[in-house]
C-alpha positions in Angstrom: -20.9 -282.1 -150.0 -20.0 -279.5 -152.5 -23.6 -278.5 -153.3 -24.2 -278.5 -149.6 -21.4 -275.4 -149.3 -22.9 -273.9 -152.4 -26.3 -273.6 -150.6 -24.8 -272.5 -147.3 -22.5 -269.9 -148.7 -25.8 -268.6 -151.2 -27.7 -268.6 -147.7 -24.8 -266.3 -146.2 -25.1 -263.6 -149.1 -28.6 -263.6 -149.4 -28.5 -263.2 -144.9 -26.2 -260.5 -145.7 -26.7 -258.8 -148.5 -30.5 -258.1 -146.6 -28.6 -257.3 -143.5 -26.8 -254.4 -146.1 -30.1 -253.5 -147.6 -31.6 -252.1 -144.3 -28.2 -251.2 -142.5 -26.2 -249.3 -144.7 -27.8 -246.2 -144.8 -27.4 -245.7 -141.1 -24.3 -247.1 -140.5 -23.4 -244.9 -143.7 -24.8 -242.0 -141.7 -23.0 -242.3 -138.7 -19.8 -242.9 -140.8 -20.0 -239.7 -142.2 -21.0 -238.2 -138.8 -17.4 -239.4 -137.9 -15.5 -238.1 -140.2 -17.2 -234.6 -140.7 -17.1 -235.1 -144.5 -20.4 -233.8 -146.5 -23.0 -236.1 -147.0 -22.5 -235.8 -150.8 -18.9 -235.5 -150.7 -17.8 -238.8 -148.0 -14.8 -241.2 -149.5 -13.5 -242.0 -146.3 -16.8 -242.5 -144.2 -17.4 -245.0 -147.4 -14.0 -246.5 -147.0 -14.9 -246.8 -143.5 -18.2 -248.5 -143.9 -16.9 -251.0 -146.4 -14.3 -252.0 -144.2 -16.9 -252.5 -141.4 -19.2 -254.7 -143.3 -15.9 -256.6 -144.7 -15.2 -257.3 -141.7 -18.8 -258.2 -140.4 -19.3 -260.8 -143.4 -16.3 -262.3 -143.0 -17.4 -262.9 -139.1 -21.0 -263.7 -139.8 -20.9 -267.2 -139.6 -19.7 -266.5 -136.0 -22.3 -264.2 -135.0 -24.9 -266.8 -133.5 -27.4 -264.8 -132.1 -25.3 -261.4 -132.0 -26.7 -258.2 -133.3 -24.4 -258.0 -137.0 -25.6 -254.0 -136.6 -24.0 -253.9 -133.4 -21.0 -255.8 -134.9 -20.9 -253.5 -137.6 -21.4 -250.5 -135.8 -18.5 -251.7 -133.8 -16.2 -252.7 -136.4 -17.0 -248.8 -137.8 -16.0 -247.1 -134.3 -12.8 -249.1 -134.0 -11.5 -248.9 -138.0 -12.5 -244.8 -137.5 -10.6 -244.3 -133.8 -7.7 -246.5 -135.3 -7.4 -244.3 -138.5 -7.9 -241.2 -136.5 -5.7 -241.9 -133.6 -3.1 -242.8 -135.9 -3.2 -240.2 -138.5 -4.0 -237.2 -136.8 -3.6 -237.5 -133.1 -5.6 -238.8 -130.4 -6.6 -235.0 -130.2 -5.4 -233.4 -132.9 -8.2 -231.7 -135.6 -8.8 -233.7 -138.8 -8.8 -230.9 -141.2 -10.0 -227.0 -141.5 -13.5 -227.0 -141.1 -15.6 -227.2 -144.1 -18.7 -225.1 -144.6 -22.2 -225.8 -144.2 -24.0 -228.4 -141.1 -20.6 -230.2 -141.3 -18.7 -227.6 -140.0 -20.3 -228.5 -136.4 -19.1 -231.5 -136.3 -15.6 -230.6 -137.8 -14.7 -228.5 -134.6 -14.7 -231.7 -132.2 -11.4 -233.8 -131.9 -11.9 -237.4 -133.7 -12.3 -239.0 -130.0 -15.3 -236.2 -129.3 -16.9 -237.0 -132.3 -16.5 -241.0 -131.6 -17.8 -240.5 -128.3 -21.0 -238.2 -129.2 -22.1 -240.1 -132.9 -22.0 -243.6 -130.3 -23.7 -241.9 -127.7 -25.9 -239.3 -129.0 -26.8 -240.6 -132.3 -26.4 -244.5 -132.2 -27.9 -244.3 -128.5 -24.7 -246.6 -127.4 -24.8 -246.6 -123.5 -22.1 -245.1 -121.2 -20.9 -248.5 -120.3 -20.7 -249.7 -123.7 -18.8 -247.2 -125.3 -16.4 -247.2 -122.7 -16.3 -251.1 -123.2 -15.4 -250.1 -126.7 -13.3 -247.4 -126.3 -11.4 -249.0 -123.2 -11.6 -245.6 -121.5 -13.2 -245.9 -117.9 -16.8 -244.5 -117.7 -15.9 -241.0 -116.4 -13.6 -240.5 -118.9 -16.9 -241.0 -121.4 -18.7 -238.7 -119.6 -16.3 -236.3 -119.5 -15.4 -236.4 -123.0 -19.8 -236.4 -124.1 -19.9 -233.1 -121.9 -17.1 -231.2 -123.6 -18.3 -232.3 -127.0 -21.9 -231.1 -126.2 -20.3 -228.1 -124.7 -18.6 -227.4 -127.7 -21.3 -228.2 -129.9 -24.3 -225.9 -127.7 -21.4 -222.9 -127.0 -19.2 -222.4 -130.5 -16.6 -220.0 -129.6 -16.9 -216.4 -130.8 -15.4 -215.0 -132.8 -13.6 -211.9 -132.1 -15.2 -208.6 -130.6 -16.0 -205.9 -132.3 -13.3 -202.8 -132.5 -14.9 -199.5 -131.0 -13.9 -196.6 -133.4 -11.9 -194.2 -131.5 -14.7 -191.2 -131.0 -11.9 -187.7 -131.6 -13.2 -184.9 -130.4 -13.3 -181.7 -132.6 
Protein backbone atom coordinates (compact mmCIF):
# COMPACT_ATOMS: atom_id res chain seq x y z
CA UNK A 1 0.00 0.00 0.00
CA UNK A 2 2.66 2.36 0.92
CA UNK A 3 4.69 1.85 -2.35
CA UNK A 4 1.47 2.15 -4.18
CA UNK A 5 1.23 6.07 -2.74
CA UNK A 6 4.88 6.48 -3.39
CA UNK A 7 4.17 5.74 -7.12
CA UNK A 8 1.05 7.79 -7.27
CA UNK A 9 2.34 10.78 -5.55
CA UNK A 10 5.95 10.48 -7.96
CA UNK A 11 3.19 10.29 -10.89
CA UNK A 12 1.58 13.64 -9.50
CA UNK A 13 5.06 15.56 -9.59
CA UNK A 14 6.32 14.22 -12.62
CA UNK A 15 2.22 15.34 -14.17
CA UNK A 16 3.04 18.51 -12.72
CA UNK A 17 6.15 19.48 -12.72
CA UNK A 18 5.67 19.00 -16.88
CA UNK A 19 2.48 20.88 -16.57
CA UNK A 20 5.15 23.86 -14.95
CA UNK A 21 7.65 23.32 -17.58
CA UNK A 22 5.34 24.44 -20.55
CA UNK A 23 2.95 26.80 -18.46
CA UNK A 24 4.93 28.99 -16.46
CA UNK A 25 6.29 31.20 -18.77
CA UNK A 26 2.85 32.34 -19.82
CA UNK A 27 1.02 32.30 -16.85
CA UNK A 28 4.38 34.20 -15.58
CA UNK A 29 3.63 36.62 -18.40
CA UNK A 30 0.27 37.38 -17.80
CA UNK A 31 1.17 37.79 -14.06
CA UNK A 32 3.34 40.44 -14.65
CA UNK A 33 0.81 41.91 -17.19
CA UNK A 34 -1.31 42.27 -13.94
CA UNK A 35 0.63 43.80 -11.83
CA UNK A 36 2.43 46.38 -14.29
CA UNK A 37 5.80 45.37 -12.66
CA UNK A 38 8.86 45.08 -15.26
CA UNK A 39 9.50 41.94 -16.80
CA UNK A 40 13.01 41.86 -15.08
CA UNK A 41 11.91 43.45 -12.02
CA UNK A 42 8.28 41.20 -10.96
CA UNK A 43 8.26 39.94 -7.02
CA UNK A 44 4.66 40.09 -6.82
CA UNK A 45 3.54 38.71 -10.35
CA UNK A 46 6.02 35.79 -9.01
CA UNK A 47 4.30 35.66 -5.65
CA UNK A 48 1.27 35.60 -7.55
CA UNK A 49 2.16 32.79 -9.87
CA UNK A 50 3.41 30.64 -7.06
CA UNK A 51 0.47 30.93 -5.22
CA UNK A 52 -1.51 29.87 -8.37
CA UNK A 53 0.33 26.75 -9.09
CA UNK A 54 0.18 26.07 -5.06
CA UNK A 55 -2.99 26.13 -5.34
CA UNK A 56 -3.37 24.08 -8.64
CA UNK A 57 -1.16 21.12 -7.35
CA UNK A 58 -2.69 20.85 -4.35
CA UNK A 59 -6.23 20.45 -6.54
CA UNK A 60 -4.73 18.34 -9.21
CA UNK A 61 -5.84 15.14 -8.17
CA UNK A 62 -9.30 16.76 -8.58
CA UNK A 63 -8.90 18.09 -11.93
CA UNK A 64 -10.25 14.98 -13.92
CA UNK A 65 -10.34 16.05 -17.22
CA UNK A 66 -10.17 19.99 -16.43
CA UNK A 67 -7.79 22.24 -18.19
CA UNK A 68 -4.93 22.72 -14.92
CA UNK A 69 -3.96 25.98 -17.37
CA UNK A 70 -7.33 27.18 -17.10
CA UNK A 71 -7.25 26.32 -13.36
CA UNK A 72 -4.16 28.07 -12.99
CA UNK A 73 -4.96 30.88 -14.98
CA UNK A 74 -7.89 31.09 -12.73
CA UNK A 75 -6.43 30.67 -9.40
CA UNK A 76 -3.92 33.78 -10.88
CA UNK A 77 -7.02 36.23 -11.71
CA UNK A 78 -8.64 35.58 -8.36
CA UNK A 79 -5.29 35.72 -5.88
CA UNK A 80 -4.48 39.13 -8.19
CA UNK A 81 -8.28 40.80 -7.90
CA UNK A 82 -8.24 39.68 -4.12
CA UNK A 83 -4.83 41.36 -3.48
CA UNK A 84 -5.73 44.30 -5.45
CA UNK A 85 -9.19 44.85 -4.30
CA UNK A 86 -8.05 44.68 -0.97
CA UNK A 87 -4.95 46.66 -0.89
CA UNK A 88 -5.54 49.31 -3.17
CA UNK A 89 -9.16 49.71 -4.02
CA UNK A 90 -11.45 48.25 -6.36
CA UNK A 91 -10.38 51.38 -8.47
CA UNK A 92 -7.74 52.91 -6.95
CA UNK A 93 -4.08 53.03 -8.98
CA UNK A 94 -1.46 50.54 -7.77
CA UNK A 95 1.45 52.80 -7.76
CA UNK A 96 3.11 55.86 -9.88
CA UNK A 97 3.75 54.67 -13.08
CA UNK A 98 7.05 53.24 -13.84
CA UNK A 99 8.94 53.99 -17.12
CA UNK A 100 9.35 52.11 -20.06
CA UNK A 101 6.35 49.49 -22.03
CA UNK A 102 5.06 49.09 -18.36
CA UNK A 103 3.98 52.32 -17.89
CA UNK A 104 0.87 51.45 -20.42
CA UNK A 105 -0.28 49.09 -18.38
CA UNK A 106 0.31 51.07 -15.11
CA UNK A 107 -2.37 53.69 -16.06
CA UNK A 108 -5.36 51.15 -15.91
CA UNK A 109 -7.10 50.44 -12.48
CA UNK A 110 -6.24 46.69 -11.18
CA UNK A 111 -9.93 45.60 -12.33
CA UNK A 112 -9.02 47.17 -16.06
CA UNK A 113 -6.01 45.48 -16.24
CA UNK A 114 -7.84 42.02 -14.96
CA UNK A 115 -10.37 42.42 -17.40
CA UNK A 116 -8.07 43.28 -20.63
CA UNK A 117 -4.84 40.61 -19.67
CA UNK A 118 -8.13 37.75 -19.51
CA UNK A 119 -9.66 39.13 -22.39
CA UNK A 120 -7.11 40.48 -24.72
CA UNK A 121 -4.17 38.52 -23.92
CA UNK A 122 -5.32 35.06 -22.47
CA UNK A 123 -8.28 35.21 -25.10
CA UNK A 124 -10.84 34.46 -22.03
CA UNK A 125 -14.40 34.92 -23.49
CA UNK A 126 -16.88 37.70 -22.30
CA UNK A 127 -18.91 35.09 -20.52
CA UNK A 128 -16.16 33.56 -18.84
CA UNK A 129 -14.60 36.34 -17.30
CA UNK A 130 -17.66 37.62 -16.16
CA UNK A 131 -18.21 34.00 -14.69
CA UNK A 132 -14.94 34.75 -12.94
CA UNK A 133 -15.23 38.03 -12.02
CA UNK A 134 -19.00 37.75 -10.94
CA UNK A 135 -19.72 40.99 -12.78
CA UNK A 136 -22.64 40.70 -15.38
CA UNK A 137 -21.43 40.61 -19.02
CA UNK A 138 -22.05 44.40 -19.72
CA UNK A 139 -20.25 45.32 -16.97
CA UNK A 140 -17.14 43.33 -18.91
CA UNK A 141 -17.70 45.00 -21.73
CA UNK A 142 -17.86 48.11 -20.39
CA UNK A 143 -14.91 47.84 -18.34
CA UNK A 144 -12.69 46.10 -21.87
CA UNK A 145 -13.83 49.36 -23.73
CA UNK A 146 -12.58 51.91 -21.17
CA UNK A 147 -9.38 49.99 -20.78
CA UNK A 148 -8.79 49.88 -24.54
CA UNK A 149 -9.85 53.47 -24.62
CA UNK A 150 -7.38 54.27 -22.25
CA UNK A 151 -4.75 52.30 -23.60
CA UNK A 152 -5.43 53.56 -27.73
CA UNK A 153 -6.09 57.52 -26.37
CA UNK A 154 -3.32 58.31 -23.34
CA UNK A 155 -4.27 61.59 -22.03
CA UNK A 156 -2.14 64.65 -22.92
CA UNK A 157 -0.34 66.18 -21.31
CA UNK A 158 -0.76 69.75 -20.93
CA UNK A 159 -0.84 72.39 -23.89
CA UNK A 160 1.66 74.39 -24.78
CA UNK A 161 1.91 78.21 -23.24
CA UNK A 162 1.76 80.83 -26.18
CA UNK A 163 4.43 83.56 -25.29
CA UNK A 164 2.71 86.78 -24.99
CA UNK A 165 3.81 88.55 -28.47
CA UNK A 166 4.54 92.68 -26.88
CA UNK A 167 4.41 94.93 -29.24
CA UNK A 168 7.37 97.55 -29.53
Amino acid sequence: MRERRAFQNARRAREFEAFVAGAAGRLLHAATLLTAEPPNANPRARRLLTLALAHTYASWDRLRGEDPYDRARQQLAVRFARGAWHQYGALGRSRPSPSGSVAVLARLTPQERLVLVLRMYEGVAEEQTAALLGLPMERVRAICARAMTTLLHPPRGPAPTMAKVVPS
